[in-house]
C-alpha positions as CSV (number, residue, x, y, z in Angstrom):
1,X,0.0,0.0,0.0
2,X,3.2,2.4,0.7
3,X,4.5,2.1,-2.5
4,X,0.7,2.8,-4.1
5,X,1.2,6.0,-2.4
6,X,4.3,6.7,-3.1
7,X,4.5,5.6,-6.7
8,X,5.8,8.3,-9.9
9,X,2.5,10.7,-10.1
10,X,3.2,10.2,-14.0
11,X,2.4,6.3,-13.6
12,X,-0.5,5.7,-15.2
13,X,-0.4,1.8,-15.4
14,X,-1.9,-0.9,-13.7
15,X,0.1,-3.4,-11.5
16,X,-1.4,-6.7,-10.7
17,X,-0.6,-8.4,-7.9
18,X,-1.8,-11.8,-6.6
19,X,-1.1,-14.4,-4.1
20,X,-3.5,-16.9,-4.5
21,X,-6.4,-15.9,-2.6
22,X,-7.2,-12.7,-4.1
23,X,-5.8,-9.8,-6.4
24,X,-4.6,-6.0,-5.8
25,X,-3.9,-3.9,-8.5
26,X,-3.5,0.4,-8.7
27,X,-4.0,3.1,-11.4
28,X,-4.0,6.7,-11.5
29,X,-7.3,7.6,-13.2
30,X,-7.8,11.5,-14.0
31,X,-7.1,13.0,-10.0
32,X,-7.6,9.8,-8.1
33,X,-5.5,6.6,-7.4
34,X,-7.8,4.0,-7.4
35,X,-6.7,0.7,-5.6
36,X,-8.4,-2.5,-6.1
37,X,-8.5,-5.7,-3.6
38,X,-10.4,-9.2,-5.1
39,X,-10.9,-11.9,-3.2
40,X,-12.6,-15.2,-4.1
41,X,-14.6,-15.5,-0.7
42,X,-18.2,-15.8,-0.2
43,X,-18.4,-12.4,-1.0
44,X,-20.3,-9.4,1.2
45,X,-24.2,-9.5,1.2
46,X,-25.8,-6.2,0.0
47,X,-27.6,-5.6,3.2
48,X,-24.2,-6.1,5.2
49,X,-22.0,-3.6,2.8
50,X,-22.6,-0.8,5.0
51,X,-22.2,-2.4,8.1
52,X,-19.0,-3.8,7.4
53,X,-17.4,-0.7,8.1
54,X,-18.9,0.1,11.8
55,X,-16.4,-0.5,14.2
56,X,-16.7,-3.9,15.9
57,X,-19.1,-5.3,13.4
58,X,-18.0,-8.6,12.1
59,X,-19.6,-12.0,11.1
60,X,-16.3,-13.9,11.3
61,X,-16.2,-16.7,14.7
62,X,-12.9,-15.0,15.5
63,X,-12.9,-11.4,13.4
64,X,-12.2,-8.2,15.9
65,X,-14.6,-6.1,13.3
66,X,-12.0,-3.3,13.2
67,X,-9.8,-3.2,10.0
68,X,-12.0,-2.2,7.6
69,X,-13.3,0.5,10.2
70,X,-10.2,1.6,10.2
71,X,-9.2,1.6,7.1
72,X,-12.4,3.8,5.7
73,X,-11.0,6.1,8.3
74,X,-7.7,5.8,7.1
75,X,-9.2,6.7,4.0
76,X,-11.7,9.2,4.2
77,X,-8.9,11.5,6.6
78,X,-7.0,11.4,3.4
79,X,-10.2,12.7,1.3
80,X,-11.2,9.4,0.0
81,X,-13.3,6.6,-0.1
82,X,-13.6,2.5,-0.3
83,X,-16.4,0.9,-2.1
84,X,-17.5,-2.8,-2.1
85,X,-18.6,-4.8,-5.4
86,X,-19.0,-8.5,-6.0
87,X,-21.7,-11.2,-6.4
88,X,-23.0,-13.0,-3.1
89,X,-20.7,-16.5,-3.3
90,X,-18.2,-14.9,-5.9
91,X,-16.0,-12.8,-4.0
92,X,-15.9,-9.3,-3.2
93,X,-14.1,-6.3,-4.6
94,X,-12.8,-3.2,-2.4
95,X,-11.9,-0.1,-4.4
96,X,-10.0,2.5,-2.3
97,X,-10.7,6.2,-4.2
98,X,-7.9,8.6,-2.7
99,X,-7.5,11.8,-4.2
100,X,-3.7,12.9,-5.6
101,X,-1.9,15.8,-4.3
102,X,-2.6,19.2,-5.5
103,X,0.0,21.4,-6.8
104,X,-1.9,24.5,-6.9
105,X,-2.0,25.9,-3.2
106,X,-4.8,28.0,-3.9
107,X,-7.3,25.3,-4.8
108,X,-6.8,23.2,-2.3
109,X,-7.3,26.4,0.5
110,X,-10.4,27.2,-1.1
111,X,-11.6,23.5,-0.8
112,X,-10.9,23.6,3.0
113,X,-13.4,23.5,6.0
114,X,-13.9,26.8,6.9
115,X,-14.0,27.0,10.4
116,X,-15.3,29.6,12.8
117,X,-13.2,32.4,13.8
118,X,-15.0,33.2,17.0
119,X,-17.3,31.8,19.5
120,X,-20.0,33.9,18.5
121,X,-19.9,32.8,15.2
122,X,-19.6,29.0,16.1
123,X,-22.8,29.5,18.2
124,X,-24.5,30.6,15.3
125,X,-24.3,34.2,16.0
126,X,-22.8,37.3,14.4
């Protein structure tokens, strides 16, 4: 995952990866790295997609339910995002959406949070 991150920002190709039980591969698509993980699993229900990422949720006999949780927070601190795809009995696919640096400065400030620059604005009032 290191290397994904710290890869050429002119890379544009795809590297495949597998060891046996599942596949990763990386691109650089437009302003995103997109990073895939297969598996060939029993694959993630729809109704349990979105619960798979809540802390302490898992449906494994001996799963702690916390690395996906934390690595959607891992994630979406970084301005990103990881999806789930697959058929029920066919495996699932994660697809980890993380932005690419900016170069222009000015962009990225004007995409910030703004935050409150008093109390009496954070309370709502003038």
């Amino acid at each position: 995952f290191v290397q994904c991150l710290t890869m050429d920002r002119n890379m544009r190709s795809v590297r495949v990866k597998s060891d046996g039980h599942g596949v990763t591969s990386h691109e650089i698509s437009g302003v995103e790295l997109l990073i895939g993980i297969s598996d060939t699993g029993p694959g993630i229900p729809a109704e349990l997609r979105e619960k798979v990422f809540y802390p302490f949720f898992t449906t494994k006999q001996h799963g702690s339910g916390i690395g996906l949780a934390a690595a959607q927070k891992v994630a979406v601190s970084h301005g990103g995002i990881i999806e789930i795809s697959g058929e029920e009995g066919e495996g699932a696919t994660f697809l980890v959406r993380l932005p690419l640096a900016e170069s222009d400065v000015e962009a990225r400030l004007l995409r910030r949070p703004q935050h409150f620059t008093s109390w009496d604005a954070a309370r709502g009032g003038a």
